[in-house]
C-alpha positions as CSV (number, residue, x, y, z in Angstrom):
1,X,53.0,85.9,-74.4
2,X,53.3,81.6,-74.5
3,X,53.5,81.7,-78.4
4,X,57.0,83.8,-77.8
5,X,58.0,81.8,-74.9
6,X,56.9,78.6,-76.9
7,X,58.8,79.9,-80.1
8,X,61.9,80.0,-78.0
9,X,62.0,76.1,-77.7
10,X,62.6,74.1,-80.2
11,X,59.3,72.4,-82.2
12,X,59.7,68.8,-80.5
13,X,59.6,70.2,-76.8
14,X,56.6,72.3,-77.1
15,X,53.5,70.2,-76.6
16,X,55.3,68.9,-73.4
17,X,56.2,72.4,-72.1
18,X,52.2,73.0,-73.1
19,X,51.2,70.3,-70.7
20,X,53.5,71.6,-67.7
21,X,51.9,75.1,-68.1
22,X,48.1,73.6,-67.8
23,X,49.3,71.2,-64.9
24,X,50.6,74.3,-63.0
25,X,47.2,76.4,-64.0
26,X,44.9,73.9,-62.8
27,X,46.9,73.1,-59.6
28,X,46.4,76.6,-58.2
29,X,46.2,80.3,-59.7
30,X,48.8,81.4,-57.2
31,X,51.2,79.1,-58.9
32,X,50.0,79.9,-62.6
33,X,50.7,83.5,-61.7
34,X,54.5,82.3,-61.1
35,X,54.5,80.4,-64.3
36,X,53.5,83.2,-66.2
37,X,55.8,85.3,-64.6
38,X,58.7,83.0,-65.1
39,X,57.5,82.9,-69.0
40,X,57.1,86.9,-69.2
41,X,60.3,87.1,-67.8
42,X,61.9,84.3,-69.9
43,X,61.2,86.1,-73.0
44,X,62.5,89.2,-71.5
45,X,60.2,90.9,-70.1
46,X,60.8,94.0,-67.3
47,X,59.3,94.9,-64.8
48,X,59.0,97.2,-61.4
49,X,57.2,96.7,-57.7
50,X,54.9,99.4,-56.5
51,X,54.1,98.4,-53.1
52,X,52.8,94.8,-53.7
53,X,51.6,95.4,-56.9
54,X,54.2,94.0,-60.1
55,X,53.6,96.1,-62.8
56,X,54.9,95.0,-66.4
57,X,56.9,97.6,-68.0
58,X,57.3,95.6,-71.4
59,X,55.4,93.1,-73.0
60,X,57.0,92.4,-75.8
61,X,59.9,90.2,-76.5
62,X,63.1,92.0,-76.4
63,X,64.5,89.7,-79.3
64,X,63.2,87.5,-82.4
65,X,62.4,83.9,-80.8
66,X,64.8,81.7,-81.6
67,X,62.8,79.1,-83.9
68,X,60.3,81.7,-85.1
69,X,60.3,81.9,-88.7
70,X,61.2,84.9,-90.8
């Protein structure tokens, strides 16, 4: 799921967008869950509430990533 959200940015941002994700990981896990949810959804990702529960629908990215190579 990162290496489509990291393909998305362009090669000289990467390693710094690498470094906010492990900040926010090691900070707390209630905040890593937001990150990856903002990077599922980023890539285009769906999903649907049951009760409390967020259940991904898709998984995959809904398009190529922009600097991904053919």
């Amino acid at each position: 799921m990162y290496e489509a959200f990291l393909l998305d940015l362009p090669p000289s941002e990467r390693e710094t967008n690498i470094g906010w994700m492990c900040e926010a990981c090691e900070r707390s896990n209630d905040h890593c869950k937001q990150c990856f949810r903002a990077c599922l959804l980023a890539i285009g990702g769906n999903y649907m509430k049951q009760g409390s529960k967020t259940l991904w629908v898709n998984i995959q990215a809904a398009r190529m990533p922009v600097f991904a190579t053919v």
